[in-house]
C-alpha distance (Angstrom), angle and dihedral (degrees) to the residues before:
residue distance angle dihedral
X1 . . .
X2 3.81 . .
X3 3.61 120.2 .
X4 3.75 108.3 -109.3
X5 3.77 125.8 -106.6
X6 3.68 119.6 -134.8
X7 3.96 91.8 -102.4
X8 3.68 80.9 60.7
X9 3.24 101.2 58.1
X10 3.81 97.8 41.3
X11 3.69 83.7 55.9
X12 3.46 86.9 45.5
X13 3.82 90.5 60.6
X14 3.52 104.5 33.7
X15 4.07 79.3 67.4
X16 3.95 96.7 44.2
X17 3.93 85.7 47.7
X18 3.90 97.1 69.6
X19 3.93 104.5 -177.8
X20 3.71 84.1 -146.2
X21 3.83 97.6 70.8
X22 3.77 91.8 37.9
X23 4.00 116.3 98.7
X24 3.75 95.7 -32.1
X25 3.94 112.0 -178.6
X26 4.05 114.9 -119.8
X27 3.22 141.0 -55.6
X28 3.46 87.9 92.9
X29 4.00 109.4 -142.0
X30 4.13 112.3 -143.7
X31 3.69 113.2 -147.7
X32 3.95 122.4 -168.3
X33 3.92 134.1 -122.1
X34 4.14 99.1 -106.0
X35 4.24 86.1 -142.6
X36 3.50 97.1 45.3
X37 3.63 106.1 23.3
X38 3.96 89.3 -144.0
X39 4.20 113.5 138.3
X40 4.23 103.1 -97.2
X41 3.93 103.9 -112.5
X42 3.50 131.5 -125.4
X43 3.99 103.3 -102.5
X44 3.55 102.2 -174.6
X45 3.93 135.2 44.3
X46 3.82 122.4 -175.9
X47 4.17 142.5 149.6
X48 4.16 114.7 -165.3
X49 4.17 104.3 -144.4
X50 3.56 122.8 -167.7
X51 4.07 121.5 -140.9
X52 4.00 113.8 -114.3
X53 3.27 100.3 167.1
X54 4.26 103.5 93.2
X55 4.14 96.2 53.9
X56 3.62 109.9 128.8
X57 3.88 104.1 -24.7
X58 3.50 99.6 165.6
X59 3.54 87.7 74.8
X60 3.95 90.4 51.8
X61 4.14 105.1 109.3
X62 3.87 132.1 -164.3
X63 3.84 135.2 -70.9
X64 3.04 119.8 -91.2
X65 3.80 106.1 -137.9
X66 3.97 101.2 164.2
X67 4.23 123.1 24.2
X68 3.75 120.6 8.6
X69 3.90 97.9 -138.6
X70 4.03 125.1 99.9
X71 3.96 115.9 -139.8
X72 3.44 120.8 -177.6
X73 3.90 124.2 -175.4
X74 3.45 129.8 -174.6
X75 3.92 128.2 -148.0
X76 3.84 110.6 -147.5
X77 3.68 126.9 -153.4
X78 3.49 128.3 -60.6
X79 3.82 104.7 -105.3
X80 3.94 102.9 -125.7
X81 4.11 129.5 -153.0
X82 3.66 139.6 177.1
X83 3.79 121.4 -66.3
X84 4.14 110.0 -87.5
X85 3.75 108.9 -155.9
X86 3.87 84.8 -166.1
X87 4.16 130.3 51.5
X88 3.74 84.9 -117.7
X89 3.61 154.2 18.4
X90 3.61 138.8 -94.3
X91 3.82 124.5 -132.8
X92 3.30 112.3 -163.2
X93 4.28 127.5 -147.7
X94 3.60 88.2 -9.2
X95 4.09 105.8 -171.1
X96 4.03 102.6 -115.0
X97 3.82 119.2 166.5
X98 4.16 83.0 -22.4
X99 4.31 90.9 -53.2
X100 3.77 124.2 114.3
X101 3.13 103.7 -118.9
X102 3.95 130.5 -167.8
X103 4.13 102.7 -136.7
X104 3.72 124.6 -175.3
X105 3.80 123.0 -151.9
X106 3.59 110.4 -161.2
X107 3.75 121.4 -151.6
X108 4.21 92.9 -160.6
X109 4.00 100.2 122.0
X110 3.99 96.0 8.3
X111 4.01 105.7 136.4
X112 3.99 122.2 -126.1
X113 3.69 98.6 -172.8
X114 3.84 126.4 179.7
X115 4.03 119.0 -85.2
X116 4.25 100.2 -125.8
X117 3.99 113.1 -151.6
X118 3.79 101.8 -145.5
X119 3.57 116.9 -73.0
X120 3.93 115.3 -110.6
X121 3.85 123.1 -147.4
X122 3.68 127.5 -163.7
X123 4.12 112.4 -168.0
X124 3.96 128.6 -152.9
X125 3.58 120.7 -77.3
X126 3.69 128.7 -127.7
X127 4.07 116.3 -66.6
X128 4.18 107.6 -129.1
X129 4.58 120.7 162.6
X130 3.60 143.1 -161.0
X131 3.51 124.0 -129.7
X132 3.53 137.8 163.9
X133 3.93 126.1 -167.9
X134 4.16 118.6 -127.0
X135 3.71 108.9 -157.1
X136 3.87 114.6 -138.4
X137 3.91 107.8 -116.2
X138 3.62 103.3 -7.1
X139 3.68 103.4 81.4
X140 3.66 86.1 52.9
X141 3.77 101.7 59.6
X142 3.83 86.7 56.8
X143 3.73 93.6 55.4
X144 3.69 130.5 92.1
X145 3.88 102.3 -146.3
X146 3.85 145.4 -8.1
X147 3.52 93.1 -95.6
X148 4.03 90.7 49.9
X149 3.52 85.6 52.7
X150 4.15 99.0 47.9
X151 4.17 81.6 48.3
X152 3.28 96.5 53.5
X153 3.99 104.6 44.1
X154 3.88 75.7 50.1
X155 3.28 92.4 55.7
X156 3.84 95.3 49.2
X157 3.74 93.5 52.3
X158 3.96 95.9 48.1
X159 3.61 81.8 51.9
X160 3.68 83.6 67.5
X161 4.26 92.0 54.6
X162 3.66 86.8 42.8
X163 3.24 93.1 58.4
X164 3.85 99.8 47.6
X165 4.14 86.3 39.0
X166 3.94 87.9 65.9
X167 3.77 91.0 36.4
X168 3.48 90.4 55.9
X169 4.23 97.4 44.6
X170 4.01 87.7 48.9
X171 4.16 81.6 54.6
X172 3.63 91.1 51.3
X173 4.22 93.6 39.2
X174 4.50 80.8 52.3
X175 3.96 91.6 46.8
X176 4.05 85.2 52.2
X177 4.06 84.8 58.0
X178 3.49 97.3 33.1
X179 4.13 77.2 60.0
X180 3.65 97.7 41.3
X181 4.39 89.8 50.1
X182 3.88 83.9 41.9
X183 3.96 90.6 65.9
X184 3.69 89.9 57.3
X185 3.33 146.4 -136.4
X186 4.25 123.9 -50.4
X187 3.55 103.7 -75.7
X188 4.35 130.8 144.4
X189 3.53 106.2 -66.8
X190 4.07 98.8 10.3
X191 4.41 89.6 139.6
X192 4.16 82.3 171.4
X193 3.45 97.5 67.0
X194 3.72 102.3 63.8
X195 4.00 113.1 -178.0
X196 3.61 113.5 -145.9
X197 3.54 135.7 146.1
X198 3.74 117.6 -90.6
X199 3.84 113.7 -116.6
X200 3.60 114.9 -89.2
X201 3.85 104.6 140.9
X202 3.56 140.4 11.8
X203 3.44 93.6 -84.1
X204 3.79 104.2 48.8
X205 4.14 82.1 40.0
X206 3.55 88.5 61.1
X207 3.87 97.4 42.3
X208 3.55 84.7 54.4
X209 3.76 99.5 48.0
X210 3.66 93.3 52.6
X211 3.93 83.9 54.0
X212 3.41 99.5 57.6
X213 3.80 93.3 39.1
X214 3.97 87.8 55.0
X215 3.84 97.9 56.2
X216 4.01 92.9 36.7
X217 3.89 72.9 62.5
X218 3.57 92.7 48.3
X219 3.66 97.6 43.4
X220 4.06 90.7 60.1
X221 3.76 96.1 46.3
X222 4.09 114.7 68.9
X223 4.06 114.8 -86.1
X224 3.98 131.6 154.9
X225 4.16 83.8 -159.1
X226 3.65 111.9 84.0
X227 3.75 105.0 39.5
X228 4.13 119.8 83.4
X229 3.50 88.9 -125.2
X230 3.60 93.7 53.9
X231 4.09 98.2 -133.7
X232 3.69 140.8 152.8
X233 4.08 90.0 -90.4
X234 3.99 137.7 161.1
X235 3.62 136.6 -173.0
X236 3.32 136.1 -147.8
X237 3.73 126.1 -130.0
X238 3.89 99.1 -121.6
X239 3.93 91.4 49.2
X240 4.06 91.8 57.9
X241 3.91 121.9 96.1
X242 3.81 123.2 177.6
X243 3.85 107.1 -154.8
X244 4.03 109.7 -157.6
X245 3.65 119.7 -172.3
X246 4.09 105.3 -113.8
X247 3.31 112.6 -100.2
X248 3.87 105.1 42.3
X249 4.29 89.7 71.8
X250 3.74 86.1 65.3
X251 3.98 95.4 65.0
X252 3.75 87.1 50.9
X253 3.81 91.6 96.4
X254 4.10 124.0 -148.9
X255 3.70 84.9 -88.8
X256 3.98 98.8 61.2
X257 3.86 87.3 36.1
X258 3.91 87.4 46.4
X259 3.83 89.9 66.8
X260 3.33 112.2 18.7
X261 3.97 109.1 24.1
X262 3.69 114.2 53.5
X263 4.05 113.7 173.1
X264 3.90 99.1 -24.7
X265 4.46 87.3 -42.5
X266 4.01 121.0 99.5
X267 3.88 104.4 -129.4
X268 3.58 94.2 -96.4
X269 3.55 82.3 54.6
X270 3.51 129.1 -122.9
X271 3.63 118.9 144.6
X272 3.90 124.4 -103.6
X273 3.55 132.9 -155.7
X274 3.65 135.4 179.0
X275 3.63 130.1 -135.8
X276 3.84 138.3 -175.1
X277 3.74 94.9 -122.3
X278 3.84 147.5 -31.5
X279 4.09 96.1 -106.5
X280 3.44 106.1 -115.4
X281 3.61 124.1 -16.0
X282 4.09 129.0 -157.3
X283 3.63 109.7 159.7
X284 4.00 103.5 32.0
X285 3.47 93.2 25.3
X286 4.04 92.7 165.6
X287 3.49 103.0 41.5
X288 3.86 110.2 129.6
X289 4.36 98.1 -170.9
X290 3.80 141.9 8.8
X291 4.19 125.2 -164.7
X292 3.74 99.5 -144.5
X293 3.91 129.9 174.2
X294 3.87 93.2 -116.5
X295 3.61 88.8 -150.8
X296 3.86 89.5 83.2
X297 3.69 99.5 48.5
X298 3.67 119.4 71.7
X299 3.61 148.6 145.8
X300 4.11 115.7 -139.8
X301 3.78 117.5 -156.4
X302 3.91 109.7 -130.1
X303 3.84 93.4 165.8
X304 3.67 131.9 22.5
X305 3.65 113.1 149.2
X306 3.59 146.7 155.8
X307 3.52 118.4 -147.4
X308 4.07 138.3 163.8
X309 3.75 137.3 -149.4
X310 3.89 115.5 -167.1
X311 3.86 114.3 -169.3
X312 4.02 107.2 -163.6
X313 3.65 93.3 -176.0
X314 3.91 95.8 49.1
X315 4.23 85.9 39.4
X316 3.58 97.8 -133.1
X317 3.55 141.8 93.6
X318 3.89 137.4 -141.4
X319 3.37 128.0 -153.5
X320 4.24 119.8 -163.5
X321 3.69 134.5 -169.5
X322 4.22 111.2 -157.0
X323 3.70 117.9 -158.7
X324 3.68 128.8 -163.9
X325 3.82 121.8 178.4
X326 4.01 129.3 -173.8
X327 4.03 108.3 -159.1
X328 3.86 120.6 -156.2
X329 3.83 127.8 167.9
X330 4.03 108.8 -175.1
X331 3.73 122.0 -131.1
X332 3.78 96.3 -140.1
X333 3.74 101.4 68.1
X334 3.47 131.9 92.5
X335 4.42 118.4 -102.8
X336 3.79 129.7 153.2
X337 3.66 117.4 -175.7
X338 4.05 118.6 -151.7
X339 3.97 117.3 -140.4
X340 3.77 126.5 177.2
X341 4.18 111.9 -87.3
């Protein structure tokens, strides 16, 4: 017999490969051992997870242990006057009853008490679960082994944690438009909304590189401009994110990236992360990014518990995970959103 060329052999294979016995979907169709006549078993069991618990977790908050309500104050500046040698101040030839008369004011016991901006609240969200039901002795019969078995009621109750994992990143993708509407629409003097084309070349890459890099530089000097509040605030660089749409970092070529991304950070650097979307937007509906001070953006865990339910008479058993978040984004931290121009 000749030895086989490689055409041979990927003939060869392309026949041993039937697409027919390849990932077929259920019903599954037994066949039978033509000595023994016994059904062929199933020799391998298996499920492929993925992990969804490390998407966005800067933007994960604290526990709330006692209250459920978010109240943030701000402290304005200090008002500030000229130097007074003395407690007090000396009015001189002060009219009284027709006489000039020398009056002095003392400023001993005079209050200088801190100018509040108004507080903001943010209030709990609605409670919602995930459950799924195990049914005693069922799931069993269908499985090929104990270990099988132990997989795949682990499985089942990751799929609970998976569940609330992606519930909990959409949360935090809506919070980033939530954020981005918050800003506002184009108006005189809106400096958060920044209109700029979205990358599509080199060129409008570039253009908006050096954008971003120019209010990253902004955000860690002092300005009152780019905060809702409109304070004296400043950044620093660990605590800024710029969130990009997906899609848009891939026309920013190995030049752009070459000098102003390095490994996910622009060169300055602040850190920059993709996403799929920003939820649902209604103000800035087009905006495709926003640099934010992350500090100011968080989602706070009211709820997160694991409970059960076991139901002897109905022989099965349901397990739940209940999930309860409290959103705030602060008003005294730098963002800028980018839409098209």
């Amino acid at each position: 017999m000749a030895a086989p060329s490689l055409t041979d052999i990927k003939t060869l294979v392309n026949a041993v490969i039937d697409a027919s016995l390849v990932s077929q979907d259920a019903p599954f169709v037994p066949d039978v051992d033509d000595i023994t006549g016994l059904v062929i078993k199933i020799g391998k069991q298996f499920m492929l997870s993925s992990n969804f618990e490390s998407d966005l977790p800067e933007l994960e908050g604290d526990r709330l242990e006692f209250g459920s309500t978010i109240e943030e104050y701000y402290v304005k500046l200090a008002a500030i006057a000229a130097f007074k040698p003395s407690a007090g101040t000396l009015h001189e030839d002060v009219d009284v009853n027709n006489v000039p008369t020398d009056i002095w004011e003392s400023d001993i016991g005079k209050p200088h008490r801190p100018d509040f901006a108004t507080v903001v609240y943010s209030y709990e969200l609605a409670k919602y679960q995930a459950a799924q039901t195990v049914d005693y002795h069922k799931i069993e019969h269908a499985m090929i082994g104990q270990n099988e078995f132990s997989k795949l009621i682990a499985d089942i109750t990751k799929s609970l944690y998976d569940t609330i994992a992606i519930y909990k990143y959409m949360i935090k993708k809506q919070l980033l438009g939530r954020a981005i509407d918050l800003i506002g629409a184009e108006g005189t003097g809106n400096a958060q909304r920044v209109k700029i084309a979205a990358p599509a070349d080199t060129a409008t890459g570039e253009a908006f590189v050096k954008s971003v890099k120019s209010y990253v530089n902004k955000f860690t000097k002092i300005h009152d401009t780019y905060n809702l509040l409109k304070v004296p605030v400043k950044s620093q660089l660990e605590d800024l994110v710029l969130y990009i749409l997906e899609g848009y970092e891939e026309v920013i070529d190995v030049g752009v990236l070459a000098g102003a991304f390095n490994v996910g950070k622009v060169s300055i650097p602040v850190t920059v992360k993709t996403v799929e979307d920003f939820g649902t937007l209604v103000v800035n509906t087009s905006a495709y990014a926003i640099l934010a001070d992350t500090r100011g953006i968080k989602v706070h865990t009211l709820h997160e518990t694991a409970s059960q339910e076991d139901v002897g008479r109905s022989e099965y058993i349901t397990y739940f995970l209940n999930y309860q978040p409290v959103c705030h984004i602060s008003k005294a931290v730098n963002m800028v959103c980018f839409v098209p121009a």
